[in-house]
N, C-alpha and C positions, 0 to 999 in steps of 0.2 A: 641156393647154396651160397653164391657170391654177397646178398642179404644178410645172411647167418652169419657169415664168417666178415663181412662189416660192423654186425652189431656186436660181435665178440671181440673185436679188434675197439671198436669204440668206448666200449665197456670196460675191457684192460688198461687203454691207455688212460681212460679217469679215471680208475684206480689207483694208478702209478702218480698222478696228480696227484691226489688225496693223499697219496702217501708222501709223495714230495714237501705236500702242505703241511702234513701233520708233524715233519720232521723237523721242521723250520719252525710252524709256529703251533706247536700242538693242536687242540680242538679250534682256535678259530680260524686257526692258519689252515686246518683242513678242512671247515665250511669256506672259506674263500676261494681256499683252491680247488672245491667243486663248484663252484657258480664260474669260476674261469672256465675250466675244464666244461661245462654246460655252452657257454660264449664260446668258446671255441671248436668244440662238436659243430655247433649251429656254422660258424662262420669255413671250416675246413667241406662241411657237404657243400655249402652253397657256392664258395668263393675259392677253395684251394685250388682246381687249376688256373684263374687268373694268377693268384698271386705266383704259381710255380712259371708260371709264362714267363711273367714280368722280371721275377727274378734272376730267370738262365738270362734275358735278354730278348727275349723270342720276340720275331719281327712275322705278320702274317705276309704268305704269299697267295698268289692268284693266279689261273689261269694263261692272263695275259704275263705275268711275270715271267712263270716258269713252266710253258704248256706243257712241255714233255713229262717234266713230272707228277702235273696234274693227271695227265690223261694217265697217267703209269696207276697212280693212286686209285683213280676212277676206278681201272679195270679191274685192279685187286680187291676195293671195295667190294665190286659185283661178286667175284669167285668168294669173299668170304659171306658174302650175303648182307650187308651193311652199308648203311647212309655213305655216302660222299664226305670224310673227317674234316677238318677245316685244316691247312698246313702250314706250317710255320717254319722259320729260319731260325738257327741260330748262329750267332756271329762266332764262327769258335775254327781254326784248323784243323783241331780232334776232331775225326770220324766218329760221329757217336748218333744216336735219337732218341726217344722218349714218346710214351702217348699220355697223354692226361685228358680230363674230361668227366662227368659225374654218370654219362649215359651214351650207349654211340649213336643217341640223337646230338650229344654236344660236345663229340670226341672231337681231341684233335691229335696230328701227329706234327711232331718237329725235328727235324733233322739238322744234323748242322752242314754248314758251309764245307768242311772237312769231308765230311761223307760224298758229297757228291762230287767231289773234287777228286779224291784216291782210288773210290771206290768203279769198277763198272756198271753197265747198265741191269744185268742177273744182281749183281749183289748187292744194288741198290733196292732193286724189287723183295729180292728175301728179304734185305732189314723192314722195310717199309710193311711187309707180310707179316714179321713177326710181331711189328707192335699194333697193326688191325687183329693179329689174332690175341694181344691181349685187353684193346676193347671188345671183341668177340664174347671173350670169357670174362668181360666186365670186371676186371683188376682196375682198369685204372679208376676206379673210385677207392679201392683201397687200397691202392698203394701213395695215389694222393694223401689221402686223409693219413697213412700213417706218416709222409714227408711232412705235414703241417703239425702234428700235434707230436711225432719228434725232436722239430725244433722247437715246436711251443716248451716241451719239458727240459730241455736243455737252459733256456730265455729263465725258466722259473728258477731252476737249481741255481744259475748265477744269480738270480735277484734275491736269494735266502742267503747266500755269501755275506750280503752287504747288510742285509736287514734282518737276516735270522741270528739265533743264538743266544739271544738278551734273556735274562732272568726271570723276567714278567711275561714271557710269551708262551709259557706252559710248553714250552718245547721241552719232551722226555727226555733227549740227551743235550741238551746244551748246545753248547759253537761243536760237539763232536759231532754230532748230529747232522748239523748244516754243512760241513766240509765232507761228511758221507756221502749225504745226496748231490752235492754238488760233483764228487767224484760218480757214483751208483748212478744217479738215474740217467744222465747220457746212454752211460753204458747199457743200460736196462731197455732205453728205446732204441736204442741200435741195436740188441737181438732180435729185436719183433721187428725192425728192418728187414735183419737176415731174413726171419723164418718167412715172413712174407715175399720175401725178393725170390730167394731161392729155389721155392716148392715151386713156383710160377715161371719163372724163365723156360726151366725144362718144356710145359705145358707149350707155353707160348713157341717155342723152336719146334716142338712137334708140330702143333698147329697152322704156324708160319711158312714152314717148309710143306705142307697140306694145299695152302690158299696157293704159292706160288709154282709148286709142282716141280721145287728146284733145292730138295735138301742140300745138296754140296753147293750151292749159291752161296745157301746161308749161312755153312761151314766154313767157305773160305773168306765173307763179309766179317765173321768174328774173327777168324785168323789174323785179315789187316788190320781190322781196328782195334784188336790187341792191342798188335806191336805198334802201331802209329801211337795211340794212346799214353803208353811209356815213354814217348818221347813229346810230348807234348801236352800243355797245362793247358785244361777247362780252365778259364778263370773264374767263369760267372760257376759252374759245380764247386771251386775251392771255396768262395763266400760263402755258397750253401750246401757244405758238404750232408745235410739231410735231405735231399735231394737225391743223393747217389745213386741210392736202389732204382729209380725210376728209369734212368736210362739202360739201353740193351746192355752196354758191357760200363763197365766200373769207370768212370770219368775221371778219378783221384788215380790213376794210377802210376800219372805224371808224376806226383806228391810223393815224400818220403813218408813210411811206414803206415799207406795203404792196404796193406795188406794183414793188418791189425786183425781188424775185423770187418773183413769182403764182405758185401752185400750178393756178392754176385757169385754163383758157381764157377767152379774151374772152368777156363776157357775149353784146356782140353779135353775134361767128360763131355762137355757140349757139343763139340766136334767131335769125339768117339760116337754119341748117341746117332747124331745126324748122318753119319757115316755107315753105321747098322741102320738107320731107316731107309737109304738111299740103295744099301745093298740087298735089304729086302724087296725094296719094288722092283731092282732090276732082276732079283735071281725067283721072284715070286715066292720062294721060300718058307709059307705059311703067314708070310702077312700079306696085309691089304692094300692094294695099290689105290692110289689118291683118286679122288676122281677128277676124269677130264678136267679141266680148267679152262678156260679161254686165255692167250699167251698173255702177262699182262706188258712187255713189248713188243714195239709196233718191230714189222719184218725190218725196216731201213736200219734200225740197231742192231748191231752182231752183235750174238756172246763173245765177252772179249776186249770189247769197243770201250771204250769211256764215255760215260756217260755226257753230252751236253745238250744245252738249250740251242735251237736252231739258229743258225748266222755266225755261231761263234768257233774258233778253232779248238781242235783236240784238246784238251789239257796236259800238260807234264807235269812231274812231280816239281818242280821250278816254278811253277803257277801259281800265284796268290788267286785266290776267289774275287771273281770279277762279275758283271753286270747285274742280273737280278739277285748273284751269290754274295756279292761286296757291301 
């Protein structure tokens, strides 16, 4: 299914190329912009989560860096059934993360400095659950690939600005034409953001809250990172606001007039859902209780606790991210 809905996803977005092409420079402008559009299919399977790494900033960590959180990941890997992700840093105060990866043999997950700093040791594990349950469900190849070839069509629409329009270039409508697409097609690949972000997150919080056997974790992990988030700019998400969808909750939302067009569902249905699944496992009430899990923290961590790496003191909200986090 996740295939199907890759090559349909592939296939809209070099159409909308093509279209881009053809509006700019009519017929040759849209064989151009399909050999692009072909270059860059190729280069978003093989290559879009480096480039989405490199772009947020993402720093890898390691065992020795950050064991606790390793070992946390380990565990949760095991209960969803999946390889050991490779984990990365991102340098940011915003609580926020992201999975990328073309397969969850080459998933990875990145969290930022933020998260593990506000957040505790449950609601570090639900966030961390819900983006192993969206390599699970093998999103993050398409929602990579739609982060790269959304900005790819954006990069195009502004490069027809400057070189479309001319009279010779069989473009149908003219310079109207090129300042269409250069308005339209953004626009056009931030719906199939949406539709792709949005069908998927719900999945991923059911699923999430499944792996870690802790819906209201996850409940209250979106809750904070909301409201942190409002008060706080992603800068490395601001350069690449095609990017956005990827992360668990809306990274722009520090930004004025974010809320344009959200990649991401209400925080609050999300938390209404996760709130009916948590009351259905406790009241049994026709649905399915999770299965067992193994804890994915260790008993020395209370729910509650703040999460840190060993040797170091409690964090406050006064804390700048310090040792393997800094």
């Amino acid at each position: 299914m996740n295939a199907l809905r890759t090559t349909i996803l592939l296939a809209g977005m070099t159409a909308l190329f093509m279209g881009v092409g053809y509006m700019i420079g009519g017929t040759g402008g849209m064989a151009l912009a399909f050999l692009f559009a072909l270059g860059t299919n190729a280069f978003a399977y093989w290559n879009s989560d480096k480039m989405v790494l490199s772009m947020q900033g993402a720093k890898e960590i390691d065992p020795r860096s950050a064991p606790d959180l390793y070992q946390m990941t380990r565990r949760l890997a095991d209960n969803a059934g999946l390889p050991m992700p490779k984990l990365y840093l991102i340098a940011t105060d915003q609580p926020n993360a992201f999975a990328t990866g073309r397969s969850p043999d080459r998933a990875v997950v990145a969290v930022s400095s933020g998260l593990v700093k506000y957040l505790d040791s449950r609601e570090v594990a639900a966030v961390i659950a819900h983006e192993l349950a969206h390599i699970k469900n093998r999103d993050t190849l398409t929602m990579t690939v739609t982060a790269t070839l959304a900005g790819a069509i954006s990069m195009l629409a502004q490069f027809g600005l400057f070189f479309g329009g001319a009279r010779d270039n069989n473009n149908p409508l003219g310079f109207v034409g090129v300042i269409a697409m250069v308005i339209l097609a953004p626009i056009a690949a931030m719906l199939v953001q949406m539709a792709v972000s949005r069908t998927r997150e719900y999945e991923a919080d059911k699923d999430g809250a499944e792996i870690c056997g802790d819906p209201m974790a996850l409940a209250s992990a979106l809750e904070k990172i909301s409201s942190l988030s409002k008060r706080t700019v992603n800068e490395a998400a601001q350069r690449a606001p095609a990017m956005a969808h990827m992360y668990i909750s809306n990274p722009l939302s520090g930004a004025r007039m974010d809320n344009l067009f959200s990649t991401h569902p209400n925080v609050e249905n999300r938390i209404k859902a996760l709130t009916e699944i948590a009351s259905s496992v406790r009241g049994g009430g026709g649905g399915q209780t999770p299965r067992q899990r193994v804890n994915p923290i260790e008993a020395k961590v209370r729910p509650g606790q703040n999460w840190r790496t060993p040797g170091t003191r409690p964090r406050s909200d006064d804390d700048k991210p310090s040792g393997p986090w800094g």
